[in-house]
C-alpha positions as CSV (number, residue, x, y, z in Angstrom):
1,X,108.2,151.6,200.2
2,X,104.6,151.6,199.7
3,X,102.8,149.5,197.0
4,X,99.1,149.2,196.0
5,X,98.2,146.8,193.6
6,X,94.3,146.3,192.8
7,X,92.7,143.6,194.3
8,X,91.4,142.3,190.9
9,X,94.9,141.0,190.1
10,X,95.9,139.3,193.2
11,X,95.9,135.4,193.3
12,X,94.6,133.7,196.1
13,X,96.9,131.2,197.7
14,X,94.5,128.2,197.7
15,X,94.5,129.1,193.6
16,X,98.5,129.1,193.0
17,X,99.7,126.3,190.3
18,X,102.8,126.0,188.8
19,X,101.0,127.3,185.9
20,X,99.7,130.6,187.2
21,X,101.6,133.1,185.2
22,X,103.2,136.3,186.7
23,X,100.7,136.3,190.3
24,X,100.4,138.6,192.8
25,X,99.8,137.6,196.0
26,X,99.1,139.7,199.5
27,X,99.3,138.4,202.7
28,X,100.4,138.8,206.3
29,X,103.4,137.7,207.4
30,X,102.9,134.8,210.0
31,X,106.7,133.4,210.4
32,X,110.3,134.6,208.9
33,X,113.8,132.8,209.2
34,X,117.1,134.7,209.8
35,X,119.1,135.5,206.9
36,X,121.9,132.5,206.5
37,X,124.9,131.7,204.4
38,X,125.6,128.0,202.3
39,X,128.9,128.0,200.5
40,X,128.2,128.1,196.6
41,X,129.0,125.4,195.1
42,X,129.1,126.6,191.5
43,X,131.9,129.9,193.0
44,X,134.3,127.9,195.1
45,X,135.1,130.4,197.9
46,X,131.9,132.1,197.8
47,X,128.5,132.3,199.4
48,X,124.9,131.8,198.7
49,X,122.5,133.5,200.9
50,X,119.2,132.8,201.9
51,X,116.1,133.2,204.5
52,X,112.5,132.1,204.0
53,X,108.9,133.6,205.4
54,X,105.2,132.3,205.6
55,X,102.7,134.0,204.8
56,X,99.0,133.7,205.1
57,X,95.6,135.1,203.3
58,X,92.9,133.6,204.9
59,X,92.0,131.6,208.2
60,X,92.7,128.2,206.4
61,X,95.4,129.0,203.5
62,X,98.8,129.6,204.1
63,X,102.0,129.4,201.8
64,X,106.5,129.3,202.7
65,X,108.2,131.5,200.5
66,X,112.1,131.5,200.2
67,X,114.4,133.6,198.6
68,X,118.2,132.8,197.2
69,X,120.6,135.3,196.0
70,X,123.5,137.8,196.9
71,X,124.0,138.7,200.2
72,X,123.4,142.7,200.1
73,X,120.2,141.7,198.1
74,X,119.2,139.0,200.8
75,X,119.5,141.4,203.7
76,X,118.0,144.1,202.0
77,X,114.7,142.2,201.6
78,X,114.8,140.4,204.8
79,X,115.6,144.0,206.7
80,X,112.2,145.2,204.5
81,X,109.7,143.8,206.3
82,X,108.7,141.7,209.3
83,X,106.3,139.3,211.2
84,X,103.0,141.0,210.8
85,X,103.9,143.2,208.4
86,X,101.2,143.0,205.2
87,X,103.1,142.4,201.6
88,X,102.6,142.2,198.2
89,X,104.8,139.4,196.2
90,X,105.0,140.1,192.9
91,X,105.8,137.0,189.8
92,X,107.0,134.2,192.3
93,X,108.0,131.0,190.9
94,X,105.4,128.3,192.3
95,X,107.2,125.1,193.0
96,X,106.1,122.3,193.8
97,X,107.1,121.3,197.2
98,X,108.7,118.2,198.3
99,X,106.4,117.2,202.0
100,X,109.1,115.4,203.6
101,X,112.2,117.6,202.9
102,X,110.2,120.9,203.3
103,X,108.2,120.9,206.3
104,X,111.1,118.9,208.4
105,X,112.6,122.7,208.5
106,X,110.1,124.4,207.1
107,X,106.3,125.3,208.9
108,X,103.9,123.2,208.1
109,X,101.2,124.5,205.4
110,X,98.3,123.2,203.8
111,X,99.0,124.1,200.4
112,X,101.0,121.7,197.8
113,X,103.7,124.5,196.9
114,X,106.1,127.1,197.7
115,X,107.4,130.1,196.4
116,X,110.6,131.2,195.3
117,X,111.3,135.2,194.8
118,X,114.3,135.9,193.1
119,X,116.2,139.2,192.4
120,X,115.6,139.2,188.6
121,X,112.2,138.3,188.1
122,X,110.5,138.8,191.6
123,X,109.6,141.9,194.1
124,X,108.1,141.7,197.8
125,X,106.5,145.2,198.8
126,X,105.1,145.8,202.3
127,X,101.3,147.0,201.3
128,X,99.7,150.0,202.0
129,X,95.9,149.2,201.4
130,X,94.4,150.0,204.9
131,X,91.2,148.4,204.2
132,X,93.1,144.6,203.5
133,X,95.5,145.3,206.4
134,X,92.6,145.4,208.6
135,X,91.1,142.1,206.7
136,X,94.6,140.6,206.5
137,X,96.0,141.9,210.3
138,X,93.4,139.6,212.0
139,X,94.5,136.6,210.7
140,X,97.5,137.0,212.9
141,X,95.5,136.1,216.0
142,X,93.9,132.8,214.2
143,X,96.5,129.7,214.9
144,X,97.6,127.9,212.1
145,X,96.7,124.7,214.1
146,X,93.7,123.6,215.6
147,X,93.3,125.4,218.7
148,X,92.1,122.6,220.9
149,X,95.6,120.8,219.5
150,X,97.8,121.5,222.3
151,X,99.7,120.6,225.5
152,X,99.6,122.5,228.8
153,X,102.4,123.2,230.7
154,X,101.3,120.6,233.3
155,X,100.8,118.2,230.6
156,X,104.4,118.3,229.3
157,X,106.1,118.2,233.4
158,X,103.7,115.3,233.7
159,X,105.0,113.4,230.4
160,X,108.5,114.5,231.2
161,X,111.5,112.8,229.1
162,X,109.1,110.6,226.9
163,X,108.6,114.3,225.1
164,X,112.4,114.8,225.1
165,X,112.9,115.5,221.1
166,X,109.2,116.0,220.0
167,X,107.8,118.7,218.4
168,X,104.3,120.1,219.6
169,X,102.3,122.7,219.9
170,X,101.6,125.1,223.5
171,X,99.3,127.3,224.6
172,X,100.8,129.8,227.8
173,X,100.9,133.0,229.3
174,X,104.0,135.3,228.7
175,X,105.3,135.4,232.9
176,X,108.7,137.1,231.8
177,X,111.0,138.2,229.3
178,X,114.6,138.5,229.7
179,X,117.3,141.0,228.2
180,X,118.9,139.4,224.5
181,X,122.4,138.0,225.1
182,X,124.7,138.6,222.1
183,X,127.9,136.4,221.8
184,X,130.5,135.2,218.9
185,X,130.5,131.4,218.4
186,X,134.7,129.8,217.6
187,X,134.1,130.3,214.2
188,X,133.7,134.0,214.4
189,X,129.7,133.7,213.7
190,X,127.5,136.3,215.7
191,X,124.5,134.7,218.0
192,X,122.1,135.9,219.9
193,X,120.0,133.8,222.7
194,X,116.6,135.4,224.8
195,X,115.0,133.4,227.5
196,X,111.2,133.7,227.9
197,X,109.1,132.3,231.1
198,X,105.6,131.1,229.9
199,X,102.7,130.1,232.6
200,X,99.0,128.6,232.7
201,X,97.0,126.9,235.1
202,X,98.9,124.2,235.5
203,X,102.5,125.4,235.6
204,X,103.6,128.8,237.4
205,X,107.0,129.2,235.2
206,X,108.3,127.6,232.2
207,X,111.0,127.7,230.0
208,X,111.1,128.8,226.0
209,X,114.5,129.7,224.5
210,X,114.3,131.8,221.0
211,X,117.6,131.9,219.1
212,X,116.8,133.6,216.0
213,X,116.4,137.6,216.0
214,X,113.7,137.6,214.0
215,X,111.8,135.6,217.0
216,X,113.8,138.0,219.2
217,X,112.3,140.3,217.7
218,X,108.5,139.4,218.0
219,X,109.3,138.7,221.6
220,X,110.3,142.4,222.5
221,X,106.6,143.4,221.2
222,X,104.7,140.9,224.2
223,X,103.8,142.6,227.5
224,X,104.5,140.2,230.6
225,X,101.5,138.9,232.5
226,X,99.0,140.0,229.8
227,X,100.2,138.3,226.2
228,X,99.0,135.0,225.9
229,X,100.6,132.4,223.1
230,X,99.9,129.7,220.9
231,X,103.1,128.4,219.6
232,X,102.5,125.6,217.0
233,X,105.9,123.4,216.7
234,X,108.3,124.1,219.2
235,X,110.5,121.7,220.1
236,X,110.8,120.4,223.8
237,X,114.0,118.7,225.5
238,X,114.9,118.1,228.7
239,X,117.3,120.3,230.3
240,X,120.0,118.2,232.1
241,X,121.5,121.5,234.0
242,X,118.0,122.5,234.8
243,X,116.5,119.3,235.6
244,X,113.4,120.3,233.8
245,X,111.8,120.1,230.6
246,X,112.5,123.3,228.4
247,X,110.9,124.9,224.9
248,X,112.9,125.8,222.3
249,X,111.3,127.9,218.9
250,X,112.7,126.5,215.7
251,X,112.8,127.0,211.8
252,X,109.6,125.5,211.7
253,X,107.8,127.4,214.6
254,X,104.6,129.5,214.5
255,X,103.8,132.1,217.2
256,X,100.0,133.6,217.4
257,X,100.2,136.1,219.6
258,X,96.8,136.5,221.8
259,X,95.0,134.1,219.4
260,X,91.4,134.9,219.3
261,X,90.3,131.1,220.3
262,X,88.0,130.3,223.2
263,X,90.7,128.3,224.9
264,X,93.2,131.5,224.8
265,X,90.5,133.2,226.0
266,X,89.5,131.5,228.9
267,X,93.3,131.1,230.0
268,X,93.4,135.2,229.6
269,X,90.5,135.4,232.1
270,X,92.6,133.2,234.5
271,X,95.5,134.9,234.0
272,X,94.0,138.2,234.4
273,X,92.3,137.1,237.8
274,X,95.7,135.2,238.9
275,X,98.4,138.4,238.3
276,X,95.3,140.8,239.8
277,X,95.6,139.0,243.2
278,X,99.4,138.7,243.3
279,X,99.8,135.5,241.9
280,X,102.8,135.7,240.4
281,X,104.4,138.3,243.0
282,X,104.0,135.5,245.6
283,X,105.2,132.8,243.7
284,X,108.7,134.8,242.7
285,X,110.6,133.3,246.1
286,X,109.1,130.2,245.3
287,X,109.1,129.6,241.6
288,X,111.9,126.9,241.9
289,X,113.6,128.1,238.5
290,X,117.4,127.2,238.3
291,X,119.4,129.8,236.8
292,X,122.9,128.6,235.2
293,X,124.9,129.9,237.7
294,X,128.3,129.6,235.6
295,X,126.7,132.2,233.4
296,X,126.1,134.6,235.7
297,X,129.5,136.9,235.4
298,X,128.8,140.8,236.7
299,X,129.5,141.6,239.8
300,X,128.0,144.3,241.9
301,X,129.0,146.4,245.0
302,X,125.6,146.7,247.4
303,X,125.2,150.3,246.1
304,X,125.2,149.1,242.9
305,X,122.9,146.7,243.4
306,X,120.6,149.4,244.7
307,X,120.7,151.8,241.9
308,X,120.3,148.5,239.2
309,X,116.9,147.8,241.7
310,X,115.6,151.7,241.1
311,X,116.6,151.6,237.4
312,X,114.6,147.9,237.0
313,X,111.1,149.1,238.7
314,X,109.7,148.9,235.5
315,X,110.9,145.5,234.3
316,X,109.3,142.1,235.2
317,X,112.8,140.1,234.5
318,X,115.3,139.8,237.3
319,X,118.7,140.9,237.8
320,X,121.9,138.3,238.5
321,X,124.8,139.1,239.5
322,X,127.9,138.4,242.3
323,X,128.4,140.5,245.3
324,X,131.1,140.1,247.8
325,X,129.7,140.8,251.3
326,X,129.1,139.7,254.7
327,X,125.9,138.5,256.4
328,X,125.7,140.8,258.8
329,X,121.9,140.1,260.2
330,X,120.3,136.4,260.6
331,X,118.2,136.3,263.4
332,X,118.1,132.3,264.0
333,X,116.5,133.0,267.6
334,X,113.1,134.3,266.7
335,X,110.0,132.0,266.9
336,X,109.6,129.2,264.5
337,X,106.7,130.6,263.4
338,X,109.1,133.6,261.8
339,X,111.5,131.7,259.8
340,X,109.5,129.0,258.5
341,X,106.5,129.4,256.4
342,X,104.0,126.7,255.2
343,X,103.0,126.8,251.8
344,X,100.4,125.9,249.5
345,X,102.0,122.4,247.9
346,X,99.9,123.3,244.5
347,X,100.0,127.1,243.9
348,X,103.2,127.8,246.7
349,X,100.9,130.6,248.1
350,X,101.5,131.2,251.9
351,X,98.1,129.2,253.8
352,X,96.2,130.5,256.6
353,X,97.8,128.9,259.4
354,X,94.4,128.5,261.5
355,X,92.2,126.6,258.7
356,X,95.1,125.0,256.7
357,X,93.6,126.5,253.6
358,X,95.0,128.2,250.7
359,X,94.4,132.1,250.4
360,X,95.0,132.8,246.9
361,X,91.7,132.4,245.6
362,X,92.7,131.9,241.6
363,X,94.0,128.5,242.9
364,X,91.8,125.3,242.6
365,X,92.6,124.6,246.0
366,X,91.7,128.1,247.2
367,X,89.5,127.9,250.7
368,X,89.8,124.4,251.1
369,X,92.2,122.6,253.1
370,X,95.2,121.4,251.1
371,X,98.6,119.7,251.3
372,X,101.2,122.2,252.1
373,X,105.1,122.4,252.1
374,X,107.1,123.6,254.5
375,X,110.1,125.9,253.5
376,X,112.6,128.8,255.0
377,X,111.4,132.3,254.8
378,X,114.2,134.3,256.7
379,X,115.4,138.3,256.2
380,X,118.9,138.7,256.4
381,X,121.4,141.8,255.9
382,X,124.1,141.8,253.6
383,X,126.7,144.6,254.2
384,X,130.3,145.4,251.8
385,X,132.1,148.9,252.0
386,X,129.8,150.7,250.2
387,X,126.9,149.7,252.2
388,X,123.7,147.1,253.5
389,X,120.8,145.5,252.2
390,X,118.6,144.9,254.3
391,X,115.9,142.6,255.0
392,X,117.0,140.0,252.0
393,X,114.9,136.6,251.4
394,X,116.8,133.8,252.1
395,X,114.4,130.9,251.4
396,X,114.0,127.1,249.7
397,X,116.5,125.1,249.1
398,X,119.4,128.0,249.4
399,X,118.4,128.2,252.9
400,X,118.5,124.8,253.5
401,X,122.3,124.5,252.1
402,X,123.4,128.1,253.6
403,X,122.5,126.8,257.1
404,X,123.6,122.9,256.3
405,X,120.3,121.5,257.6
406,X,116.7,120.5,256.4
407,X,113.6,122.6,257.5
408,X,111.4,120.0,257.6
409,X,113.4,118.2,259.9
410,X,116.6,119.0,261.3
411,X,116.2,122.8,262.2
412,X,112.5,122.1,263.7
413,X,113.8,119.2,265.9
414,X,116.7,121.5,267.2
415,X,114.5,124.5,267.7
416,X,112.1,122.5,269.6
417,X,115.5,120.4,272.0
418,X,117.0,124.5,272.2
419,X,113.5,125.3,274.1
């Protein structure tokens, strides 16, 4: 529903006191929660419900609010707006908030309270003033932290474990999104989970893991290889399946979505320049990403694995899946020079073989000579009842366990005694 209240009577948040009386305040919404459940403990048997949202009025002011109540009131509110929507709160209850307690779950906000809207006293309205929504929709792009406050993806590899448990903040590029999974935890509770693969400079993939729909959510409305993130407080762990250091968004997370800061800027020209020269394409064999193999469950006849390639063209996230077949080409006896490749150690671009130098020019290394590992690159057929693929990339570290032997050493050395 539509609301227009005139600007005379709205508050601004740096002016809220407990003592304002009935305010009205309009902002953009900069971060929401997912609607939960607390057994009531004045109703034995019953439930409380709850979710909270932040929103912001200006570049330096912004404000949690949190709402308590019946469930089919809860989800009706929550279900009436979200992250970037502009709204009007009407007679909140301004609280003062207690640091410690509220910001360990809660975001982080400059402001010494917090607002409660309740279903009695309280109404939050989406707004339909065009001229604020303009004012108030480019705060969305303005980070709630310090834009120079941040790690790269090369910084937190580098620091590895010693980050295991800390909360920071990341500026990245958007390299992939994958499909939402749904599932039912043992106690009958519905999740959902979507993996996201970030990039910059520094790092050609990276994982960050959202959990809540309401960051699912936001997530479906970034375009791979051209949305560029600053996400204030995500938490980062180390991945023991993985091996790697992984970004999870929380309760407390902020995401500014192509923030309008010179640093996201100049990382947008790089990414820009990287994806127009194939950057990323090349990097897809080599990207060295681990996938949980224990999750992956479908299996696919070679046909169907065709007609899931035609129906994906447009998608930048990969498909996983089993299929039963035989190799049925693996040409072993070509020249060395055809099954090995040496690549660029920094960027894993293929090298000109002549000058030792790297060819993709968006890499700091690019045109000079540069350290270079040496992997598998072979094409082999894979052929069931309903048909082949051909010409399939068997490369890395599957190669190297497929054919039991080490590129670097064992398969030259008997290449070079075969000849």
């Amino acid at each position: 529903m539509a609301f227009n209240v005139p600007a005379k009577s709205f508050v601004a948040i740096s002016d809220l006191h407990p003592n304002t009386a009935h305010p009205n305040i309009v902002g953009v919404i900069i971060g929401k929660t997912d609607v939960k459940g607390f057994p009531d403990r004045k109703n034995i048997g019953s439930e409380r419900y709850t979710f909270s949202f932040t929103i912001k009025d200006c570049p330096d002011h912004f404000i949690n609010v949190s709402s308590w109540g019946r469930e089919d009131y809860i989800r009706a509110l929550s279900e009436s707006f979200r992250i970037g929507d502009c709204v009007v709160i009407e007679n909140p209850l301004v609280v003062t908030k207690d640091t410690e307690k509220e910001e360990r779950y809660s975001p982080s906000t400059p402001s010494f309270y917090r607002l409660l809207v309740s279903e009695n006293h309280s109404t939050v309205r989406r707004c339909s003033d065009i001229e604020a929504d303009a004012m108030l929709l480019s705060l969305l792009h303005l980070p709630i932290k310090d834009p120079q406050d941040y790690y790269s993806l090369g910084d937190i590899v580098a620091n590895g474990q010693s980050l295991d448990g800390k909360v920071i903040n990341i500026l990245a590029a958007v390299r992939s999104i994958g499909e939402p999974k749904y599932f039912t935890t043992a106690d009958r509770r519905k999740g959902q989970r979507c993996e996201v693969k970030l990039f910059d400079e520094t790092v050609s993939s990276f994982l960050l893991i959202c959990w809540d729909n309401e960051a699912i959510q936001l997530v479906q409305t970034w375009i791979p290889r051209e949305t560029v993130l600053f996400l204030a407080d995500v938490r980062i762990s180390f991945d023991s399946f993985r091996n790697s250091m992984i970004a999870t968004v929380i309760s407390k997370t902020i995401i500014t979505t192509n923030p309008d800061t010179k640093e996201a800027n100049l990382l947008f020209s790089y990414v820009r320049e990287f994806v127009e020269f194939g950057g990323l394409d090349e990097q897809e064999e080599q990207t060295g990403d681990q996938v949980n193999l224990d999750s992956i469950v479908d299996v696919y006849t070679v046909q169907q694995v065709k007609l899931r390639a035609q129906e994906n063209l447009d998608r930048s996230d990969p498909i996983f899946g089993i299929t039963f077949a035989f190799i049925t080409a693996l040409n072993l006896d070509s020249s060395i020079s055809k099954l090995i490749r040496n690549r660029c150690a920094w960027c894993k671009f293929a090298i000109n073989e002549e000058s030792n130098t790297c060819v993709n020019v968006a890499c700091s290394g690019s045109g000079k000579p540069v350290d270079v590992i040496t992997t598998f690159d072979l094409l082999v057929g894979l052929t069931d009842h309903t048909g082949t693929l051909q010409s399939c990339n068997l490369s890395g570290d599957v190669a190297e366990k497929t054919l039991g032997c080490t590129v670097s050493f064992q398969f030259t050395k008997l290449k070079l005694e075969n000849n």
